[in-house]
N, C-alpha and C positions, 0 to 999 in steps of 0.2 A: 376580704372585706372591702367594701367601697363605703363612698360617702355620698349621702343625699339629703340636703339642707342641715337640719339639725338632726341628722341619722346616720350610725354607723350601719351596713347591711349586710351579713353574710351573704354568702356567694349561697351560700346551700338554700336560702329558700326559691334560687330560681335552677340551679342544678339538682334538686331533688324530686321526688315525685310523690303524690299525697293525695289521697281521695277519699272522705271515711269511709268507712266499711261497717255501718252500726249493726248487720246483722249480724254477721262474724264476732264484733268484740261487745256486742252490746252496752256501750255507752261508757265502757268500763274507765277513760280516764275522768270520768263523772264521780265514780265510787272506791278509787283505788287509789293510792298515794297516803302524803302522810300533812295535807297541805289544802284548806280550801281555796278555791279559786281568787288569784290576786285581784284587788278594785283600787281604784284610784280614788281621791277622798268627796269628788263630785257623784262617784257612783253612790259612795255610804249613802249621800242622801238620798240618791234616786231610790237603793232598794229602801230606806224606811220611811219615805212617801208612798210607793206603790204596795209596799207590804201588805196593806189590806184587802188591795183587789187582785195580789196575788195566794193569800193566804185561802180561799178556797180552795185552789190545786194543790195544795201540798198532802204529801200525807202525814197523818196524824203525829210520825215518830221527828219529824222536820219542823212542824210548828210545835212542837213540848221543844228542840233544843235550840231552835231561834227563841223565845219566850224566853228561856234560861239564858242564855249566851248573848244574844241581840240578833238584832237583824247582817248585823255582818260582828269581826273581832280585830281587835288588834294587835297583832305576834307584839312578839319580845323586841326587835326589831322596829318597831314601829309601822310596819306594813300593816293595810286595811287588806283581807279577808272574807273568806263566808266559811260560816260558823260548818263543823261536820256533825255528824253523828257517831259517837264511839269513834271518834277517830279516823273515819272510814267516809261512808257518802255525804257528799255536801247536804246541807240541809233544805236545799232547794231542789233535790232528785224526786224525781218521779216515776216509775216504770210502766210500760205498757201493755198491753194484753199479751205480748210477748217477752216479757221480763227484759225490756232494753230500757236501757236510764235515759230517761230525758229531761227537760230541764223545767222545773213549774213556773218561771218565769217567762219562757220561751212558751210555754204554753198558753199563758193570759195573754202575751202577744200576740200569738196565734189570731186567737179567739176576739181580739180587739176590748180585751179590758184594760190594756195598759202600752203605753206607745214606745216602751223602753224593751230593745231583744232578749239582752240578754247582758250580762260584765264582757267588756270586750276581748279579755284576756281568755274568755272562754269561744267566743268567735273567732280570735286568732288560732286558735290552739291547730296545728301546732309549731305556732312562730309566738316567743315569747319576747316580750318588750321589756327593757330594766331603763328604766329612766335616772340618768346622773343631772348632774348640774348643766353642764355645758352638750349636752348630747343625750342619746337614746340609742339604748343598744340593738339593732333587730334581729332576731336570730332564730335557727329552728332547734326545737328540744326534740330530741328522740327520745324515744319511749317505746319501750320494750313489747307495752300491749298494743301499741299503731303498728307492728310490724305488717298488719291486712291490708290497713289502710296507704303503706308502701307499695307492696304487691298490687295492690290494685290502683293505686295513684301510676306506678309502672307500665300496667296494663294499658289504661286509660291513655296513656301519656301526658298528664297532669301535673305539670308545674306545681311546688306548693303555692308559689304566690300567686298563680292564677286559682288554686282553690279557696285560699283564702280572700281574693280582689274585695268583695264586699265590706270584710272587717276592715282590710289596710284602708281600704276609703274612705271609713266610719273613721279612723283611728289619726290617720294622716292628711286624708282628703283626696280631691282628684288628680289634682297637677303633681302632688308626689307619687302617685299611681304611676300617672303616665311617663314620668322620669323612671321611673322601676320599668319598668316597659320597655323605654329605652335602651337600657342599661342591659337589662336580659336578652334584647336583640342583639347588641354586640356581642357578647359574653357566647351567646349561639352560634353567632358568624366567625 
């Protein structure tokens, strides 16, 4: 672990290797766990301001259980969330003509109806951030169905934190990027 500003950082997201793989796992940490995707309480309201002009991608079983549930939930814990379905796929999954889960939020993005990607937590994925008081934990979660996206992060030779660079600089910004940078260069050397 080192430190960077207000960040603790495992060593594993710049000694590990990480590339997705979505034809291999098809989108699967999308629709498998027991847990929707974490948001921070600025996201609640991004996704239930953009909900309506993301609500034409969704499919039909994702807008009956946000309608019931809301646009996002919040655990026992008090943590903000996005609502599943049976427990299962987030309610904002979508699949494509090759049954890979993709994200209907990321798809209005796409397509320019909405200027927000996606929950960041799902843009890191898979570097998981736990926000304390005095600090922010950064770290990577393994998971059993990225094992492809290992293997081929391996291949690749792909840092996770160079795969993720986009979200840490949505999340963190530049100049703590480029200290991450740093810090991976020595850690190499």
């Amino acid at each position: 672990m080192f430190q960077l500003g207000k960040t603790i950082v495992s060593e594993d997201i710049i000694e590990k290797d990480f590339v997705c793989n979505l034809s291999a796992c098809k989108g699967a940490c999308c629709i498998d766990g027991d847990a929707g995707a974490p948001l921070d309480l600025d996201e609640t309201k991004i996704i239930e301001s953009i909900y309506p002009k993301v609500k034409p991608f969704l499919r039909q079983e994702g807008i009956d259980e946000i309608e019931k549930q809301g646009t996002f939930i919040t655990t026992e814990d008090g943590e903000f969330e996005t609502p599943l379905i049976n427990g299962a796929d987030c309610a904002y999954v979508i699949f494509d003509d090759k049954n890979t889960a993709l994200c209907a939020i990321e798809e209005a993005y796409n397509q320019g109806e909405v200027d927000w990607k996606k929950p960041v937590s799902c843009h890191l994925y898979p570097v998981r951030v736990k926000d304390y008081t005095e600090f922010s934990a950064v770290n990577y979660h393994k998971w059993h169905i990225c094992d492809v996206a290992c293997t081929l992060g391996e291949e690749l030779q792909v840092p996770i934190y160079k795969f993720v660079k986009e979200a840490l600089v949505r999340k963190f910004g530049e100049d703590w990027y480029s200290e991450l940078e740093k810090v991976a260069a020595k850690l190499k050397s």
